[in-house]
VMD Tcl script that builds the backbone (N, CA, C; Angstrom):
set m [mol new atoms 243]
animate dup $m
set s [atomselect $m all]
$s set {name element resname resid chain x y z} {
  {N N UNK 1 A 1.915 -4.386 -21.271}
  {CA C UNK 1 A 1.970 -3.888 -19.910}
  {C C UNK 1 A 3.438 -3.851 -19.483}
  {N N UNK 2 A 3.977 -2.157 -19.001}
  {CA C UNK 2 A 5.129 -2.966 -18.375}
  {C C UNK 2 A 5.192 -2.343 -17.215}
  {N N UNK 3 A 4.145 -2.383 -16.151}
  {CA C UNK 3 A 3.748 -1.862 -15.323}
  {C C UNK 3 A 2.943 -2.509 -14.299}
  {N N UNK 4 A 2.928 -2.287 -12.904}
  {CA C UNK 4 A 1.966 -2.970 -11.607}
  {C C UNK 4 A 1.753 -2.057 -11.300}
  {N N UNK 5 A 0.513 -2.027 -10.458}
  {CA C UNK 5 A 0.256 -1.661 -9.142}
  {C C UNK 5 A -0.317 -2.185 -8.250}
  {N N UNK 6 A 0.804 -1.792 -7.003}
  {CA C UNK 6 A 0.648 -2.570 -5.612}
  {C C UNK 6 A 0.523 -1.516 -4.428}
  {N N UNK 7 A -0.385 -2.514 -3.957}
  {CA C UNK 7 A -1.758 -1.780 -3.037}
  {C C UNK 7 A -1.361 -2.844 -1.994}
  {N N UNK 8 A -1.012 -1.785 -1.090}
  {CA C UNK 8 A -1.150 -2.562 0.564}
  {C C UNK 8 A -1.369 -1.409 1.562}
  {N N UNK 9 A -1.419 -2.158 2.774}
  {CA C UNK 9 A -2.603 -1.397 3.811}
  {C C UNK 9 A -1.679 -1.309 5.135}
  {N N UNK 10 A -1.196 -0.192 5.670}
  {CA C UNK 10 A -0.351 -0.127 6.907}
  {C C UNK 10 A -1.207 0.651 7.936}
  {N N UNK 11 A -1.142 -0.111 9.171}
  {CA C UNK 11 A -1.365 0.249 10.177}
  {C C UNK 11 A -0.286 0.164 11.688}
  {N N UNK 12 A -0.658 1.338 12.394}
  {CA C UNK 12 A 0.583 0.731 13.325}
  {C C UNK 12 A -0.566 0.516 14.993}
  {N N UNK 13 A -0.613 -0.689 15.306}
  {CA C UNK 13 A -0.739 -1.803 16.369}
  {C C UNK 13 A -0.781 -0.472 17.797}
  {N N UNK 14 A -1.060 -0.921 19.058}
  {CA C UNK 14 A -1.342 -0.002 19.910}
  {C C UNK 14 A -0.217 -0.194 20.334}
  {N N UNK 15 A 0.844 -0.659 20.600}
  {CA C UNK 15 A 2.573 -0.892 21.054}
  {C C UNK 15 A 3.457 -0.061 20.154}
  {N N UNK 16 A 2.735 0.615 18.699}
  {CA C UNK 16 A 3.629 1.003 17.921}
  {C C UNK 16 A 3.936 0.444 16.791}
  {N N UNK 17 A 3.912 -0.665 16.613}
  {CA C UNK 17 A 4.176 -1.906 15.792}
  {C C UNK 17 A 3.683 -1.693 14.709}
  {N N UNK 18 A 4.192 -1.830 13.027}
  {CA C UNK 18 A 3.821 -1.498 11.958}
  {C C UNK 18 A 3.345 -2.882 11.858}
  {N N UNK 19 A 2.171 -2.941 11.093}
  {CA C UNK 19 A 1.221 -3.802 10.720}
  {C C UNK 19 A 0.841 -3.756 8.981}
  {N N UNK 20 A 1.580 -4.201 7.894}
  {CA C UNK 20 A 1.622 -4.184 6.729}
  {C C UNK 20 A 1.099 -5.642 6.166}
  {N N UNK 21 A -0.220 -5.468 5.159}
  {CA C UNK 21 A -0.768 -6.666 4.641}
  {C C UNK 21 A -0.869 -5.566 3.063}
  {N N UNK 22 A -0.394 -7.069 2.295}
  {CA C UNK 22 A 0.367 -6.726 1.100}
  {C C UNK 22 A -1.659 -7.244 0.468}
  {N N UNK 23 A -2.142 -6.278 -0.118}
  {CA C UNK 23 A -3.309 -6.551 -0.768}
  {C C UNK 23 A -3.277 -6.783 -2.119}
  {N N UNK 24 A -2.424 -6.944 -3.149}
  {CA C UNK 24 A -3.034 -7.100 -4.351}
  {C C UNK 24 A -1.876 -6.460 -5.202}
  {N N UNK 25 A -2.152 -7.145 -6.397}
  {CA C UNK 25 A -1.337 -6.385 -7.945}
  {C C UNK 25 A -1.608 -6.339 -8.627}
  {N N UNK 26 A -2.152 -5.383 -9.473}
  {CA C UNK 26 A -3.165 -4.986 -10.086}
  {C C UNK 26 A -2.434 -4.557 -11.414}
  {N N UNK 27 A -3.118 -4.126 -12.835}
  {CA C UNK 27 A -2.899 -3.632 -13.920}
  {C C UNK 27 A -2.787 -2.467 -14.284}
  {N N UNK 28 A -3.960 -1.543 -13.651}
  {CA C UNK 28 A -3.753 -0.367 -13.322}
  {C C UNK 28 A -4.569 0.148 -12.304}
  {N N UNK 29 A -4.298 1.452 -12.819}
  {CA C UNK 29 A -4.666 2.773 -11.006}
  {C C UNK 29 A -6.231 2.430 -10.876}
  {N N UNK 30 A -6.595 2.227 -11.916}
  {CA C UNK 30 A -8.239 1.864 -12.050}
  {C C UNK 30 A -8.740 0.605 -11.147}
  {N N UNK 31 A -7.779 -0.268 -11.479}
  {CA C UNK 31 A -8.447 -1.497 -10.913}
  {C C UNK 31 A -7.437 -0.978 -9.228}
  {N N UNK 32 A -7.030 -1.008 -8.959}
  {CA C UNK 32 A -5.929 -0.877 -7.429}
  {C C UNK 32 A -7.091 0.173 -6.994}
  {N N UNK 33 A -7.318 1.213 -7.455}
  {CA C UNK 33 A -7.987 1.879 -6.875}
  {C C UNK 33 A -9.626 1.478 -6.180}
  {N N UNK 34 A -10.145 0.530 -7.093}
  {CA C UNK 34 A -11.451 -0.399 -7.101}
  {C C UNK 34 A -11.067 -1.088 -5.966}
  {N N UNK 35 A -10.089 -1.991 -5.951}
  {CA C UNK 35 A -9.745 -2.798 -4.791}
  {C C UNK 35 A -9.970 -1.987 -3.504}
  {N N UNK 36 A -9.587 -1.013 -3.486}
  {CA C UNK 36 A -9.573 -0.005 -2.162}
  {C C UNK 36 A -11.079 0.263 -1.498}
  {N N UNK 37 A -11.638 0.526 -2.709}
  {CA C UNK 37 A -12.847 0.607 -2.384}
  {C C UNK 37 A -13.440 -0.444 -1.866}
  {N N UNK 38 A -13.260 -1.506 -2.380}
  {CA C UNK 38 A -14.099 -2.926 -1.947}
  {C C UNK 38 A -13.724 -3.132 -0.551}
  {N N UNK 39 A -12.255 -2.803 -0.054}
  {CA C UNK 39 A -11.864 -2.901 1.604}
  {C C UNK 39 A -12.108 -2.272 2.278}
  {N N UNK 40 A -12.329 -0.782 2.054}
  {CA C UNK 40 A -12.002 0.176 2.707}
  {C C UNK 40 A -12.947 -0.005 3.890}
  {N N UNK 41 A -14.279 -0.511 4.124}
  {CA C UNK 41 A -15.123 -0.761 5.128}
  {C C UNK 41 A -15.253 -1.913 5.791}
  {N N UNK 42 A -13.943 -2.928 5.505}
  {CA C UNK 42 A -13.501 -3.807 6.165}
  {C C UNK 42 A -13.411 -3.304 7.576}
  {N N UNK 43 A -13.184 -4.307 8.791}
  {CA C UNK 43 A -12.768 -4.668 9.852}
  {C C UNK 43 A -10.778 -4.163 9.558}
  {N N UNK 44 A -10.196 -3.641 10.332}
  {CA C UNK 44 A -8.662 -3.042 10.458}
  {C C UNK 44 A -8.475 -2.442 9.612}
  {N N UNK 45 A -9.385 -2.386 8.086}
  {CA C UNK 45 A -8.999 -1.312 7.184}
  {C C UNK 45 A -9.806 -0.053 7.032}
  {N N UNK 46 A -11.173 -0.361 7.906}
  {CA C UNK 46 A -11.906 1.390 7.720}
  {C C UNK 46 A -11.510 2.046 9.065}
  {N N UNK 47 A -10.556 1.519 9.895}
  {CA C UNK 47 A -9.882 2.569 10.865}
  {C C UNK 47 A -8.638 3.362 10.115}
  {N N UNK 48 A -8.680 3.166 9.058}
  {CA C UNK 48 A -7.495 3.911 8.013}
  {C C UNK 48 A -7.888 3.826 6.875}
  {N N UNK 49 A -8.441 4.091 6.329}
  {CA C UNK 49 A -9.520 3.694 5.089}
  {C C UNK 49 A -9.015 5.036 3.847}
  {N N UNK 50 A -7.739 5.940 3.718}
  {CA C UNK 50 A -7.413 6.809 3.011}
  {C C UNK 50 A -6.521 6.125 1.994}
  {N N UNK 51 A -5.867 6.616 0.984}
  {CA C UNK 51 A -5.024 6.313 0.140}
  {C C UNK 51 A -4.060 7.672 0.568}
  {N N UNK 52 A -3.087 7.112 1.200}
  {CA C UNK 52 A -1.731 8.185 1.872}
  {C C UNK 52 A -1.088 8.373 0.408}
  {N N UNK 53 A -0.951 9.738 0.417}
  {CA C UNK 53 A 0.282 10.377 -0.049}
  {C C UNK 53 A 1.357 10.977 0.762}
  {N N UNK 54 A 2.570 9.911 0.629}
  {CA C UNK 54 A 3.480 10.314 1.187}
  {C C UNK 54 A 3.876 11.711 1.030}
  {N N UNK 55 A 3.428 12.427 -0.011}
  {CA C UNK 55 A 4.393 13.760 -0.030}
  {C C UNK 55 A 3.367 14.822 0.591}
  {N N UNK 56 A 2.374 14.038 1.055}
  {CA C UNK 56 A 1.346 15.303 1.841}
  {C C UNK 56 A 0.828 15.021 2.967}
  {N N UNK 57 A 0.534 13.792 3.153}
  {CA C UNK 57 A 0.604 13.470 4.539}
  {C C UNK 57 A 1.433 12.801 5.478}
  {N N UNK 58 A 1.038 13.714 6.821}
  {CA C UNK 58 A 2.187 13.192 7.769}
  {C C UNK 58 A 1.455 11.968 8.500}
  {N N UNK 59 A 0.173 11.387 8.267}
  {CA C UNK 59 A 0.401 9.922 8.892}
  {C C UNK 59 A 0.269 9.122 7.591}
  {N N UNK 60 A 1.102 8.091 8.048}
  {CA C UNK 60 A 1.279 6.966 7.363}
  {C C UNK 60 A 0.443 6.177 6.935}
  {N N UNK 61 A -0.194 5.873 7.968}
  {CA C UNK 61 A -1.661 4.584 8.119}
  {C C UNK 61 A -2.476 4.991 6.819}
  {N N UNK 62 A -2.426 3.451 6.214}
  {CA C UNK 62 A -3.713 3.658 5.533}
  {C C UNK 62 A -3.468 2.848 4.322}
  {N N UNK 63 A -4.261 3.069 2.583}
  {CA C UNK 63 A -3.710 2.007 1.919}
  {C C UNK 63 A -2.862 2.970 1.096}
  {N N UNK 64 A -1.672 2.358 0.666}
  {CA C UNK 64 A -0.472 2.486 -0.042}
  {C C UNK 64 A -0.725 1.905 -1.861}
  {N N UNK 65 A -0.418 2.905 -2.569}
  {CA C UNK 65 A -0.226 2.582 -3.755}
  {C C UNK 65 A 1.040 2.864 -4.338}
  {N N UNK 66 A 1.649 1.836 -5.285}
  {CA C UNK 66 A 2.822 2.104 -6.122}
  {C C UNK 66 A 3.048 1.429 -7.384}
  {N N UNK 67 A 3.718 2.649 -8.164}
  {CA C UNK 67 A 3.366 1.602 -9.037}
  {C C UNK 67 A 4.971 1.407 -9.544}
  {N N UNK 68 A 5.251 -0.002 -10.183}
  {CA C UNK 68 A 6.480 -0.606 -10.285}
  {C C UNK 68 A 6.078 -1.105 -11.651}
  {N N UNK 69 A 7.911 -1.094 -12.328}
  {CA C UNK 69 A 8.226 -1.605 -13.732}
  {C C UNK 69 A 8.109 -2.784 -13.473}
  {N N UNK 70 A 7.857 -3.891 -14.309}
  {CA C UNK 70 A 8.394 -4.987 -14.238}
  {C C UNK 70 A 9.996 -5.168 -15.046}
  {N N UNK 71 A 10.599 -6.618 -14.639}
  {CA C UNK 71 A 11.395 -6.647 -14.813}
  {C C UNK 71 A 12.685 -5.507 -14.467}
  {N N UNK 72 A 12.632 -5.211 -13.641}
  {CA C UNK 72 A 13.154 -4.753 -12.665}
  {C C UNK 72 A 13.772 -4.396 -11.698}
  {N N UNK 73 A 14.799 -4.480 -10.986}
  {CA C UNK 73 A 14.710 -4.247 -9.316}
  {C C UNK 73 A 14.865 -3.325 -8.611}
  {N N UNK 74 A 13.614 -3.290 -7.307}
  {CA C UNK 74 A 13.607 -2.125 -6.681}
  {C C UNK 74 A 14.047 -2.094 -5.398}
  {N N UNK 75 A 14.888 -3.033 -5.134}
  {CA C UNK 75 A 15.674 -2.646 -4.174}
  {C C UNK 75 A 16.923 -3.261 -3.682}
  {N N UNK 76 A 17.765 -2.247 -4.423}
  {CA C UNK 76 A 19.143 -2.682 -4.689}
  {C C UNK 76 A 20.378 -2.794 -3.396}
  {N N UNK 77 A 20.514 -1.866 -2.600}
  {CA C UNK 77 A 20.932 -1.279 -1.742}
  {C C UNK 77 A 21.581 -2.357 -0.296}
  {N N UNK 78 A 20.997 -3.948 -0.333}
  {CA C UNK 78 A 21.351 -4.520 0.678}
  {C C UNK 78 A 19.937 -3.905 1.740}
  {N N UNK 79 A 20.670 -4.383 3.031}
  {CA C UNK 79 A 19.846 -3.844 4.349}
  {C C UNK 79 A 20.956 -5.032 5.363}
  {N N UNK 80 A 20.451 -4.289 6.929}
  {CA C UNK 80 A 21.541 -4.519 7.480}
  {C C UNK 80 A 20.481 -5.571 8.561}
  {N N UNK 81 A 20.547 -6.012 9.769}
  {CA C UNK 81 A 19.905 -6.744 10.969}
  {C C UNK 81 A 19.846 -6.195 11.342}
}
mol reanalyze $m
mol bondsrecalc $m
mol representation Tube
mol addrep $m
């Protein structure tokens, strides 16, 4: 394996407020994708219950998949306050 996938669930709060719960890391698209299913009719997650593609949709909300190398790093760049 030199591969994850990570599955988390964004929602944004009635103030605006991004609301991100990191769900799981999985082996592959198979199992991440299973996970989705098992939540998706949860309580805060079937009010967004899609798997977003960023490059096609314009809302955000919903569950997030990615998949990452291990050994790795993905985020090099700093960040500021």
């Amino acid at each position: 394996m030199d591969s994850v996938f990570v599955v988390q669930h964004l929602r944004r709060d009635s103030d605006g407020e991004e609301n991100v719960k990191l769900i799981g890391v999985y082996r592959s698209i198979a199992a991440a994708r299973a996970a989705i299913d098992r939540l998706k009719a949860q309580p805060g997650f079937r009010d967004n219950p899609n798997i977003v593609d960023a490059l096609r949709d314009s809302d955000d909300q919903g569950f997030h998949v990615g998949k990452y190398p291990l050994d790795k790093d993905h985020w090099v760049e700093g960040f500021g306050s």
